[in-house]
Every structure is written in structure tokens, then in C-alpha cells.
N, CA, C and O atoms as CSV, one atom per row, in Angstrom:
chain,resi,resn,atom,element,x,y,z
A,1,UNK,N,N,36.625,-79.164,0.216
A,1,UNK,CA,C,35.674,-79.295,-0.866
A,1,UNK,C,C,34.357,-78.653,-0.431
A,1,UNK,O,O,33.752,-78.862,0.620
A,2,UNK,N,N,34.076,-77.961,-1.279
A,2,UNK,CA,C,32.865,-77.105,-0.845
A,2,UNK,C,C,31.394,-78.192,-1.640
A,2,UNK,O,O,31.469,-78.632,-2.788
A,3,UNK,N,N,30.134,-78.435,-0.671
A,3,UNK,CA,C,29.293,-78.998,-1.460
A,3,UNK,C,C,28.224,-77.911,-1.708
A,3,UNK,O,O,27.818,-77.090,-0.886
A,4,UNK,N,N,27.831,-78.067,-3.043
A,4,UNK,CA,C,26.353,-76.767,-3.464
A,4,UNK,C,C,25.173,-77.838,-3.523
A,4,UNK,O,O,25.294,-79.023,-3.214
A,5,UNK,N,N,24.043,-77.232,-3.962
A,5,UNK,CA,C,22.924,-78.444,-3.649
A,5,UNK,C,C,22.732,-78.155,-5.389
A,5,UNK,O,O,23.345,-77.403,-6.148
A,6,UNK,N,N,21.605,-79.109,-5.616
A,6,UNK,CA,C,20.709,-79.082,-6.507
A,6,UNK,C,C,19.493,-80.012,-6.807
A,6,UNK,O,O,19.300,-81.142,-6.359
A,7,UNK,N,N,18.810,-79.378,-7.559
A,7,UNK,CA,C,17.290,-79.692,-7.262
A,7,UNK,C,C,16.638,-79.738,-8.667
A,7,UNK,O,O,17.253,-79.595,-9.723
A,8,UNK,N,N,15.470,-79.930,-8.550
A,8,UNK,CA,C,14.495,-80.610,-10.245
A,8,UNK,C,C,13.387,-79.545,-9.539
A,8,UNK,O,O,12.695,-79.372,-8.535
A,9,UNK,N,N,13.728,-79.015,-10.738
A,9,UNK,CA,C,12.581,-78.189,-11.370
A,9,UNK,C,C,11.139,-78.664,-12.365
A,9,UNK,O,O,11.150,-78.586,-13.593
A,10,UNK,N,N,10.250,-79.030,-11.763
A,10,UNK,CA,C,9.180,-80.143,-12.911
A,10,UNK,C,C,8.410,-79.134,-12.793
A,10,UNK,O,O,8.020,-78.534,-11.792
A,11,UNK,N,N,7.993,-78.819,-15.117
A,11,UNK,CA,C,6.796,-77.855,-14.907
A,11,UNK,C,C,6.053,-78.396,-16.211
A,11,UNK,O,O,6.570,-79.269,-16.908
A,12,UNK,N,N,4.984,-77.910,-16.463
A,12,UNK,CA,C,4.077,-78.858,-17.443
A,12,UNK,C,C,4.898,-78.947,-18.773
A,12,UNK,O,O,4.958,-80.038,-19.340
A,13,UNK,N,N,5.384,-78.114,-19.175
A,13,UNK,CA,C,6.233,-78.317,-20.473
A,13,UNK,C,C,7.744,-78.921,-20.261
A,13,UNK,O,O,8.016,-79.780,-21.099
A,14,UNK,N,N,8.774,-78.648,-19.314
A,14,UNK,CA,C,9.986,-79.160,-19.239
A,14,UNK,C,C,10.253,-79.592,-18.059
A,14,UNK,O,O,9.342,-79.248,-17.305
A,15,UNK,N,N,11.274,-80.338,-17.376
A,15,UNK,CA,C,11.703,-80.825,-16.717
A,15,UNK,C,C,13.360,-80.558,-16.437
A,15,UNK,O,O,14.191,-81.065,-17.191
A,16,UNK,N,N,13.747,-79.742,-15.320
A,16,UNK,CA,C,15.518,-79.172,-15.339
A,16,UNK,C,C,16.065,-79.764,-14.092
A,16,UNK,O,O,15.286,-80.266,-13.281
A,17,UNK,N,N,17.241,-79.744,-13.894
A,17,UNK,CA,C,18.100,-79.899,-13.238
A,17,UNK,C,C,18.513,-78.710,-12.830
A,17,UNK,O,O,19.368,-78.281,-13.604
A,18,UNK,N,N,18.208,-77.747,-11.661
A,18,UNK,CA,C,18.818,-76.695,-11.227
A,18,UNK,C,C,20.221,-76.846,-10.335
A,18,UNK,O,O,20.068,-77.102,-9.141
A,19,UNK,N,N,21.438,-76.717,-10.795
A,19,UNK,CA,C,23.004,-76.816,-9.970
A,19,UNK,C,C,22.963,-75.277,-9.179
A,19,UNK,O,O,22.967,-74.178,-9.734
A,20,UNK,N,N,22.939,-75.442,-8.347
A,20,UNK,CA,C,22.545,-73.909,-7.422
A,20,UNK,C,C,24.189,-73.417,-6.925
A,20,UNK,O,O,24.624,-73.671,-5.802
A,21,UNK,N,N,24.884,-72.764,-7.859
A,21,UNK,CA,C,25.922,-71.607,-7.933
A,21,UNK,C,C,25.514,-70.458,-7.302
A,21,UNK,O,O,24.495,-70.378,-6.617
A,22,UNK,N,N,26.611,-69.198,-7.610
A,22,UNK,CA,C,26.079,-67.834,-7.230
A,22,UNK,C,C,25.139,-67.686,-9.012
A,22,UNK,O,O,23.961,-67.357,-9.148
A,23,UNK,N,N,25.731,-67.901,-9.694
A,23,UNK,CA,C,24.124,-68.164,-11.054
A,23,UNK,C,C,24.137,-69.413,-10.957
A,23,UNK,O,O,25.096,-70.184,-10.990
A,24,UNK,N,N,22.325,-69.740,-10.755
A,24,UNK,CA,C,22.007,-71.187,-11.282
A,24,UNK,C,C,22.395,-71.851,-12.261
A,24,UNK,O,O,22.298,-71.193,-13.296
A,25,UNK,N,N,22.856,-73.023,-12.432
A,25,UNK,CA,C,22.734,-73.509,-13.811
A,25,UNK,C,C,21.629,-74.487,-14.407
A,25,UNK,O,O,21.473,-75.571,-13.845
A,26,UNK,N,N,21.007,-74.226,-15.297
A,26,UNK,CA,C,19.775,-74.907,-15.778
A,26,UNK,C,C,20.317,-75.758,-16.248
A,26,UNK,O,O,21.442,-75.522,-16.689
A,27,UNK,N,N,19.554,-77.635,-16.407
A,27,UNK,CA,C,20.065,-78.291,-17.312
A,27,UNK,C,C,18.671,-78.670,-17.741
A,27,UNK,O,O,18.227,-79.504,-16.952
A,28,UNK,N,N,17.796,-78.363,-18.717
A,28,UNK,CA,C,16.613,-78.808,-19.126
A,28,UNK,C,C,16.989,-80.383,-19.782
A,28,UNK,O,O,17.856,-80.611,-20.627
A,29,UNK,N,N,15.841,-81.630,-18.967
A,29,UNK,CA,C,15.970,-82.319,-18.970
A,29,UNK,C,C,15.314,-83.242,-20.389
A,29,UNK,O,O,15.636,-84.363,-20.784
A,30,UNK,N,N,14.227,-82.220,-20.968
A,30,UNK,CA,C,13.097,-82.629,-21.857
A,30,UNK,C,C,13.846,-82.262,-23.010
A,30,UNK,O,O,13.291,-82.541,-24.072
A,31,UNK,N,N,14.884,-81.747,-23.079
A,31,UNK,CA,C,14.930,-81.237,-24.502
A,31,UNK,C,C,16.595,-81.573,-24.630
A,31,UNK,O,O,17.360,-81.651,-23.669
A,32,UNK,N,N,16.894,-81.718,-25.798
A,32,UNK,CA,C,18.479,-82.212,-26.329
A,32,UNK,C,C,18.954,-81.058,-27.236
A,32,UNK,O,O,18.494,-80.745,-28.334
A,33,UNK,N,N,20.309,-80.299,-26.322
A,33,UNK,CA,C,20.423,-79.181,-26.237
A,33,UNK,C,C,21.783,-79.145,-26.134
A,33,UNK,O,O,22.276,-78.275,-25.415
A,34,UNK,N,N,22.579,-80.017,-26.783
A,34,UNK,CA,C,24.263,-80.191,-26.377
A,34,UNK,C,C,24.645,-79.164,-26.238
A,34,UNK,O,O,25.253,-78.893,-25.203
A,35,UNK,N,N,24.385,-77.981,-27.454
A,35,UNK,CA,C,25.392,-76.449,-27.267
A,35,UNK,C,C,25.104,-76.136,-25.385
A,35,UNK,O,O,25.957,-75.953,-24.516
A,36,UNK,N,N,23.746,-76.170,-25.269
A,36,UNK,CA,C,23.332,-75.955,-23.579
A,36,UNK,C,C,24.421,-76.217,-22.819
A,36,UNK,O,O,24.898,-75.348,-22.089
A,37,UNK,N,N,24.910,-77.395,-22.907
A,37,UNK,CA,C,25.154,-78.398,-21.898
A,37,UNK,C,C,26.493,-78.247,-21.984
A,37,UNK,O,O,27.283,-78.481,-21.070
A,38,UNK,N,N,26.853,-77.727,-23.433
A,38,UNK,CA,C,28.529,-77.647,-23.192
A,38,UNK,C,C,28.774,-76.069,-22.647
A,38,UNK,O,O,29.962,-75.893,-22.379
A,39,UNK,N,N,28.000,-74.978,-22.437
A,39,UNK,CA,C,28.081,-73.965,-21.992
A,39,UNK,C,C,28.208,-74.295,-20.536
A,39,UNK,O,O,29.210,-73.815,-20.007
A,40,UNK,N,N,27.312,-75.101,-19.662
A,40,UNK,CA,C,26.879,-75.001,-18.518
A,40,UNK,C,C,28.185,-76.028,-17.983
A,40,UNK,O,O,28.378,-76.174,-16.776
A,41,UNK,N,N,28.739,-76.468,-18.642
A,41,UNK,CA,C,30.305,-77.233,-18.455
A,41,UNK,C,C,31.526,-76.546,-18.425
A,41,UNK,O,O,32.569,-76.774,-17.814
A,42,UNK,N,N,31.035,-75.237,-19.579
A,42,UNK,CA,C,32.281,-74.503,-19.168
A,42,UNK,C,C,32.028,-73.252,-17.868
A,42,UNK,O,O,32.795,-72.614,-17.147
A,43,UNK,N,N,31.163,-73.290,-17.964
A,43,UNK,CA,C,31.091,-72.927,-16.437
A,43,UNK,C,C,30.801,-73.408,-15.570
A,43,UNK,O,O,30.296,-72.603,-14.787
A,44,UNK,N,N,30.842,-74.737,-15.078
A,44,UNK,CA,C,31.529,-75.393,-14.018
A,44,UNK,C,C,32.986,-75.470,-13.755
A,44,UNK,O,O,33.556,-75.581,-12.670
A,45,UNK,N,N,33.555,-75.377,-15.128
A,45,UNK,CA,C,34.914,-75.452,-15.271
A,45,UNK,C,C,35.196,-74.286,-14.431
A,45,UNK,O,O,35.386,-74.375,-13.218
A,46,UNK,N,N,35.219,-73.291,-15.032
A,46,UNK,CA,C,35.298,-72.102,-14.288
A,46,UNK,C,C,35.185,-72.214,-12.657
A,46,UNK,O,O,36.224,-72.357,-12.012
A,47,UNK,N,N,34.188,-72.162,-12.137
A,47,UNK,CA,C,33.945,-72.726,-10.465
A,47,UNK,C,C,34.705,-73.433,-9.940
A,47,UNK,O,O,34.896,-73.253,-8.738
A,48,UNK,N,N,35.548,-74.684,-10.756
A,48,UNK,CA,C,36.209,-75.594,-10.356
A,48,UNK,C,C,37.775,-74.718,-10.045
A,48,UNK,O,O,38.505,-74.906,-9.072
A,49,UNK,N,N,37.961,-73.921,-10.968
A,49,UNK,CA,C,39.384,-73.276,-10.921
A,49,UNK,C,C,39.330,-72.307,-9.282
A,49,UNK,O,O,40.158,-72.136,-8.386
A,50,UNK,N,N,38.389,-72.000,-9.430
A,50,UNK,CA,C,38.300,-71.529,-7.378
A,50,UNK,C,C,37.948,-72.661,-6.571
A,50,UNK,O,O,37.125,-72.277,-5.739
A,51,UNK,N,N,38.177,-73.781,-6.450
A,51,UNK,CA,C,38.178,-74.927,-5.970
A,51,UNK,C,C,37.273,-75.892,-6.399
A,51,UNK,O,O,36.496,-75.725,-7.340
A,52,UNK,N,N,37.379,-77.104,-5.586
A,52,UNK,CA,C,36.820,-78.730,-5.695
A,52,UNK,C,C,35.655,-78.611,-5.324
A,52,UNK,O,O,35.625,-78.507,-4.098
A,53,UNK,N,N,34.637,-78.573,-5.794
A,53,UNK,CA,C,32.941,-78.960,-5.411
A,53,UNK,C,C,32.405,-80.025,-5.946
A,53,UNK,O,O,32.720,-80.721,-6.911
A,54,UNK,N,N,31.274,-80.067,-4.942
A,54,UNK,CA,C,30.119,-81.130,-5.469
A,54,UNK,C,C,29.259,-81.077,-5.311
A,54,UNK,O,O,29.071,-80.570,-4.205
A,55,UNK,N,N,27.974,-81.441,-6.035
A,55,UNK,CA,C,26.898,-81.308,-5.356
A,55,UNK,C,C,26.191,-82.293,-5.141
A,55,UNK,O,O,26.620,-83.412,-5.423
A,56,UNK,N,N,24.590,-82.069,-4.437
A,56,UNK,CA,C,24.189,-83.253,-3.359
A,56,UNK,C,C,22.475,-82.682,-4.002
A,56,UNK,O,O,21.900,-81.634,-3.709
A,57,UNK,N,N,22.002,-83.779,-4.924
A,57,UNK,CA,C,20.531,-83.682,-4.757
A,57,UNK,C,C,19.508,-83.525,-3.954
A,57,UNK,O,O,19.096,-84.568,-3.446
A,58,UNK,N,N,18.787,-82.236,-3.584
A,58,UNK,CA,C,17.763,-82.308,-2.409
A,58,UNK,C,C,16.284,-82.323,-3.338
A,58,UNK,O,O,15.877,-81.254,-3.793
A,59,UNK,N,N,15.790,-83.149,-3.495
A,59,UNK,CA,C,14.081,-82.888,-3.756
A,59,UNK,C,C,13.315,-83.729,-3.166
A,59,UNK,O,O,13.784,-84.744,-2.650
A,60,UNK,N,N,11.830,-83.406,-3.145
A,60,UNK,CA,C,11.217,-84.278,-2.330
A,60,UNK,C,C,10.717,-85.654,-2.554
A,60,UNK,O,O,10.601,-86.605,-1.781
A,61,UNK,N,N,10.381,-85.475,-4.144
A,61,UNK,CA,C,10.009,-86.455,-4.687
A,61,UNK,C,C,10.834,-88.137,-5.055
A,61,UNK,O,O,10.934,-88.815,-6.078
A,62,UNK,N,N,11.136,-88.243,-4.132
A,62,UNK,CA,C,12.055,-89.645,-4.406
A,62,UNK,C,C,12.333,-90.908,-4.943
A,62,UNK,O,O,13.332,-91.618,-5.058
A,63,UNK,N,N,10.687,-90.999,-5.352
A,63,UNK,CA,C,9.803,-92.045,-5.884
A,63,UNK,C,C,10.131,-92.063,-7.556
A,63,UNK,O,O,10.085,-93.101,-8.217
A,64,UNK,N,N,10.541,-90.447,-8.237
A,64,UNK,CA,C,9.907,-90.501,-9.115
A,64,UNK,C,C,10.704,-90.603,-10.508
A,64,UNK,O,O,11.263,-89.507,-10.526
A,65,UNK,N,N,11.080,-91.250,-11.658
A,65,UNK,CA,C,11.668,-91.158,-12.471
A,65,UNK,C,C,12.680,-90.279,-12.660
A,65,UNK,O,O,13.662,-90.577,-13.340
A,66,UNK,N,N,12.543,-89.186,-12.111
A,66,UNK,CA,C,13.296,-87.955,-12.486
A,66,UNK,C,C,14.304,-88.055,-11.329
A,66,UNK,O,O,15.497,-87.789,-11.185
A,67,UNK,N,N,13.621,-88.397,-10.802
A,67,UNK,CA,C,14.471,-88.076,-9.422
A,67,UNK,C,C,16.044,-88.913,-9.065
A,67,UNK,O,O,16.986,-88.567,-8.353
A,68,UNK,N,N,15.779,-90.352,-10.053
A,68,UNK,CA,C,16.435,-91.143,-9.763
A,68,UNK,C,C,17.359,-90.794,-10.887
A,68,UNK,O,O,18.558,-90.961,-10.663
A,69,UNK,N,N,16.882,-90.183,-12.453
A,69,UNK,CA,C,18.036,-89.815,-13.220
A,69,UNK,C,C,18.992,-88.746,-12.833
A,69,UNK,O,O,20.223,-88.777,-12.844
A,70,UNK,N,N,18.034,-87.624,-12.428
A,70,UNK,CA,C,19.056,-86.725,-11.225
A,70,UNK,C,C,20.230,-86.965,-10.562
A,70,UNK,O,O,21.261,-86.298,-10.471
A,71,UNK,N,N,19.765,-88.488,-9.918
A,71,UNK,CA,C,20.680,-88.602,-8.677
A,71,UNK,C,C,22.128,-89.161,-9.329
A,71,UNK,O,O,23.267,-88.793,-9.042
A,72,UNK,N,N,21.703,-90.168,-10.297
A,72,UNK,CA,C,22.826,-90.367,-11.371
A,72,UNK,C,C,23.392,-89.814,-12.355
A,72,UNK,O,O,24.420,-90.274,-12.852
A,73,UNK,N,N,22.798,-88.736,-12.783
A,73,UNK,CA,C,23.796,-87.603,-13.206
A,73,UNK,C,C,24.502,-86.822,-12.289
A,73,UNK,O,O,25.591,-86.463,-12.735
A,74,UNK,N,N,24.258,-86.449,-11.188
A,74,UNK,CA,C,25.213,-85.812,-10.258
A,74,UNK,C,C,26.323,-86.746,-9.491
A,74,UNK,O,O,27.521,-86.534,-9.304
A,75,UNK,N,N,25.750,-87.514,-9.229
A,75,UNK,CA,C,27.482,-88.961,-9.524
A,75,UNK,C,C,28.195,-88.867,-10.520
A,75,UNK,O,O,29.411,-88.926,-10.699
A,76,UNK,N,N,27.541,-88.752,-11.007
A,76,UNK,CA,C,29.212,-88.657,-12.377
A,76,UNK,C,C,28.891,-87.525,-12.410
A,76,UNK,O,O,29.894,-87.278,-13.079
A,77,UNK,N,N,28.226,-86.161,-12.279
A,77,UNK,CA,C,29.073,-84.884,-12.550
A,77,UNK,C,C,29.871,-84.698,-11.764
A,77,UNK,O,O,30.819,-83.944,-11.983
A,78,UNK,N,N,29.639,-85.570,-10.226
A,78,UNK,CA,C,30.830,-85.148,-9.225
A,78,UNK,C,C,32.272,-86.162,-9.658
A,78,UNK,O,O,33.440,-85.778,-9.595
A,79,UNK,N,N,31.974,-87.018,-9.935
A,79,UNK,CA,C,33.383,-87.558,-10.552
A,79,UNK,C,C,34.079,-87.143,-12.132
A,79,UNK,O,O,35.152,-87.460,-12.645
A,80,UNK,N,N,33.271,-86.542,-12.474
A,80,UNK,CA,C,33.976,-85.603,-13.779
A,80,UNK,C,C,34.555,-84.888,-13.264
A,80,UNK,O,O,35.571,-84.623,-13.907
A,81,UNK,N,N,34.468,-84.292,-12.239
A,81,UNK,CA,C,34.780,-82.402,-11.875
A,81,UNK,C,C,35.325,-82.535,-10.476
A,81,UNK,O,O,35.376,-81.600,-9.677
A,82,UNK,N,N,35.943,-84.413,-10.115
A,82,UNK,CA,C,37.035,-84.106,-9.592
A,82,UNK,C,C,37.966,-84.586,-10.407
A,82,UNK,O,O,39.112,-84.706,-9.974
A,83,UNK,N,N,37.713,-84.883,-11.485
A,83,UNK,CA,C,39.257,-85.890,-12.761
A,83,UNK,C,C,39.440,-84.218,-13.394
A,83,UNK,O,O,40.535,-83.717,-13.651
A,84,UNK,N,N,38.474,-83.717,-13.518
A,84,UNK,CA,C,39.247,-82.275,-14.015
A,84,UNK,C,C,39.720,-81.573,-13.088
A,84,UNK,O,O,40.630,-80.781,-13.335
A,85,UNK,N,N,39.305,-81.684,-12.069
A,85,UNK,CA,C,39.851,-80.083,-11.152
A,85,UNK,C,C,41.518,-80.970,-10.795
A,85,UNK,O,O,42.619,-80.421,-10.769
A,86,UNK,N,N,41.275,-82.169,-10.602
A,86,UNK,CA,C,42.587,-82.962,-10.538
A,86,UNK,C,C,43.619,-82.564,-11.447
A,86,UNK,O,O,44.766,-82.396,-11.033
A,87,UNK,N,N,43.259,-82.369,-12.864
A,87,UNK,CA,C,43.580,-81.830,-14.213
A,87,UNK,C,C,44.315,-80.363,-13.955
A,87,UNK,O,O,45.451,-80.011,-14.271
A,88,UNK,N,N,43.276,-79.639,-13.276
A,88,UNK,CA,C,43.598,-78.097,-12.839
A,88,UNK,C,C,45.025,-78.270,-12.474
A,88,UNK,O,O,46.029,-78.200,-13.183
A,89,UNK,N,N,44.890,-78.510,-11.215
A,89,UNK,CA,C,46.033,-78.680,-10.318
A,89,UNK,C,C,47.277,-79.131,-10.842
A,89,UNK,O,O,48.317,-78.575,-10.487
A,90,UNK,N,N,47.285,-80.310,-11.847
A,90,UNK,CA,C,48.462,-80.794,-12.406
A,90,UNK,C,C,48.773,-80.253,-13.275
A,90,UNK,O,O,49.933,-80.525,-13.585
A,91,UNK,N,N,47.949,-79.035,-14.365
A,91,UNK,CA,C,48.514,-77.949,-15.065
A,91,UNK,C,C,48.499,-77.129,-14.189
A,91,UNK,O,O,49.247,-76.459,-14.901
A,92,UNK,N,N,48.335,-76.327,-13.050
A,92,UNK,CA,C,48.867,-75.165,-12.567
A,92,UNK,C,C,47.793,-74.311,-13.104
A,92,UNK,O,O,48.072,-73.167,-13.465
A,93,UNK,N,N,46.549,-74.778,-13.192
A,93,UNK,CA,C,45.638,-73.723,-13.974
A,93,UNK,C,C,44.678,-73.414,-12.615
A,93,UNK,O,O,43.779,-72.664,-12.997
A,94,UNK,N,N,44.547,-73.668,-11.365
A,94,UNK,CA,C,43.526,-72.732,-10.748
A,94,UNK,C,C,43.559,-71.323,-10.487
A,94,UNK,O,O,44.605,-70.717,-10.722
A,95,UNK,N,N,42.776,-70.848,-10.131
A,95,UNK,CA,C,43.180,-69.393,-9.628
A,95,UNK,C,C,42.711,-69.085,-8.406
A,95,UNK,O,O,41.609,-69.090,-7.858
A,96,UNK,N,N,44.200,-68.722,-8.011
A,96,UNK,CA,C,44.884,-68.851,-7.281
A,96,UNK,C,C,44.257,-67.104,-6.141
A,96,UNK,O,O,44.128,-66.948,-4.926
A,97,UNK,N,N,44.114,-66.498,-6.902
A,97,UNK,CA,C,44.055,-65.012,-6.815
A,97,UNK,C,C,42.622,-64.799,-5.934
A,97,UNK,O,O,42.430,-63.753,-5.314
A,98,UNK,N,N,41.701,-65.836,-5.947
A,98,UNK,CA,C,40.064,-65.728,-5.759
A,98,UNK,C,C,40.223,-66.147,-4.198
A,98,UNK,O,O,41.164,-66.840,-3.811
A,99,UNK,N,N,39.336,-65.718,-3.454
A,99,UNK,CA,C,39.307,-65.926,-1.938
A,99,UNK,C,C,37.716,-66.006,-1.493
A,99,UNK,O,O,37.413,-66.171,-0.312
């Protein structure tokens, strides 16, 4: 299982969740943006089909509201995206071909 990091982006207008891929994925935290969010899902999906990842919150701020919703959305994104990649495997859908 490969782990990627990710981190909070806080700027005077929005607040994101950066998932640090070979492309970042933004999850802007201030704004309700489902189409967003189901894009940035199907490309995790994608990532997942070249194997099992997870990622691991690094920011400094630990104290701070954000920080703590962060940390609980990446708990369950890591247990979503091992019930799917689990999914992968039992359809025969990874690919196989990627190194």
C-alpha cells in the first residue's frame, strides 16, 4: 500500500483539502460543490486501479477546526478506497499493465 500525504490549504476566501497525487486533488472546503467532489472520486478511482493507497494528513495547525475535519475525512476516505479497491480486485478491474 502506497501512502500519499495531504494537507489544508487556508486562504482568506476558501479553505481546501489538497490529496497530493502526480495531479493534486483540490477539495474546497467552503463551498458545496458535489459535481467537484464526484470528479475528484473518480479520480481516485482511477489511482486505486494501479493499487491500494492512503493518505496521512500533515499540517501544522492542529489546534484548529479545520484541521480536525481534515483528519476525519481522510479516515473514511481511506476506508472508502479500501471497500472499493477491495471491489477492484473482486471484479478483476485493476490494471494490471501500469508499473
Amino acid at each position: 500500500m502506497e501512502t500519499k500525504t495531504a494537507n489544508i490549504k487556508r486562504e482568506a476566501t476558501a479553505t481546501s483539502l489538497i490529496l497530493n497525487l502526480d495531479t493534486p486533488l483540490e477539495i474546497i472546503l467552503t463551498e458545496d460543490n458535489p459535481n467537484s467532489v464526484k470528479a475528484i472520486f473518480n479520480n481516485l478511482i482511477k489511482e486505486l486501479k494501479k493499487g491500494l493507497l492512503k493518505f496521512e494528513l500533515e499540517d501544522e495547525k492542529k489546534d484548529d477546526m479545520y484541521f480536525h475535519i481534515c483528519d476525519e475525512y481522510i479516515k473514511q476516505l481511506n476506508s472508502e478506497m479500501e471497500t472499493v479497491y477491495n471491489e477492484l480486485v473482486d471484479y478483476e478491474l485493476l490494471d494490471t499493465n501500469e508499473e
